[in-house]
N, C-alpha and C positions, 0 to 999 in steps of 0.2 A: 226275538231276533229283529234287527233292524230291518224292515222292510225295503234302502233302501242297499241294492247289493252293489251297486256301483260305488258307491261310498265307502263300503265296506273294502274292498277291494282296492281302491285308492289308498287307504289307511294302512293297506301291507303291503304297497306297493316294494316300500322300500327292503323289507325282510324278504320280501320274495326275490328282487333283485341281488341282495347279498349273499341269501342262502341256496339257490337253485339258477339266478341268471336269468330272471325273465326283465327282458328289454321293453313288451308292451302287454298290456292287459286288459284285459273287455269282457263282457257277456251280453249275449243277443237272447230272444224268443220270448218265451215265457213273463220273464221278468221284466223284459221292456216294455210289453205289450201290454202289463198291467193284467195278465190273464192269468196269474201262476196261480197254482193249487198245491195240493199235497203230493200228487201226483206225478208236476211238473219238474224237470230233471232243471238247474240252473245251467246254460252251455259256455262255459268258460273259455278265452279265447285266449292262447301265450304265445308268445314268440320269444324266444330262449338264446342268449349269446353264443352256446353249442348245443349239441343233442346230452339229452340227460338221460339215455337209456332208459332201466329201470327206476333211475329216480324220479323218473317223470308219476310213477305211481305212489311216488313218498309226496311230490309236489301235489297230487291229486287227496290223496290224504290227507292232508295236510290243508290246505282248502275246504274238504269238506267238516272238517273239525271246528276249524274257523268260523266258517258260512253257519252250521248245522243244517247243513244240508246236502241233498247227494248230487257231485257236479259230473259232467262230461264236460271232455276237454279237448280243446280243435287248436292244431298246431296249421301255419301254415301248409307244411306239406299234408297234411290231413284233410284237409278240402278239394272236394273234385273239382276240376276245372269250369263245368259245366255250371255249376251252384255260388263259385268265387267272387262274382260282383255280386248277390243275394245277397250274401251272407257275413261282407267284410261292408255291405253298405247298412246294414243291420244290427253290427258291433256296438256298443256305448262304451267306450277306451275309459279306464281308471285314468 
């Protein structure tokens, strides 16, 4: 797998856009900090034209397939307010 996932994720920018609606894309922690292990979850970050319900589980599937590896995924309203400049200043956007 490409180590890097930022790249990765820019590469499907566009299929993600068409197929599911995601307007922006990122992941923070792990992988940015150069610390990931086998352990390390990649945190994937969307913001979505509408809400995709349950699709948002086929979008997660679907990532992780991609990636081969297993993502969580932080929508804007998923972040608490308290943690919101951490964690959108800590983003690396496809």
């Amino acid at each position: 797998m490409d180590p890097n996932i930022v790249r990765q994720l820019t590469r499907m920018r566009y299929d993600l856009e068409r197929r599911y609606g995601v307007t922006r894309l990122g992941c923070f922690d792990c992988y940015i900090d150069h610390h990931h292990n086998r352990l390390c979850d990649i945190n994937v970050y969307v913001e979505l034209e509408k809400p995709l319900g349950w699709k948002l589980f086929e979008l997660k599937e679907h990532l992780e397939e991609k990636l081969g590896v297993h993502i969580d995924i932080l929508t804007p309203r998923s972040i608490k307010p308290a943690l919101k400049n951490e964690i959108m200043s800590a983003i690396q956007f496809a």
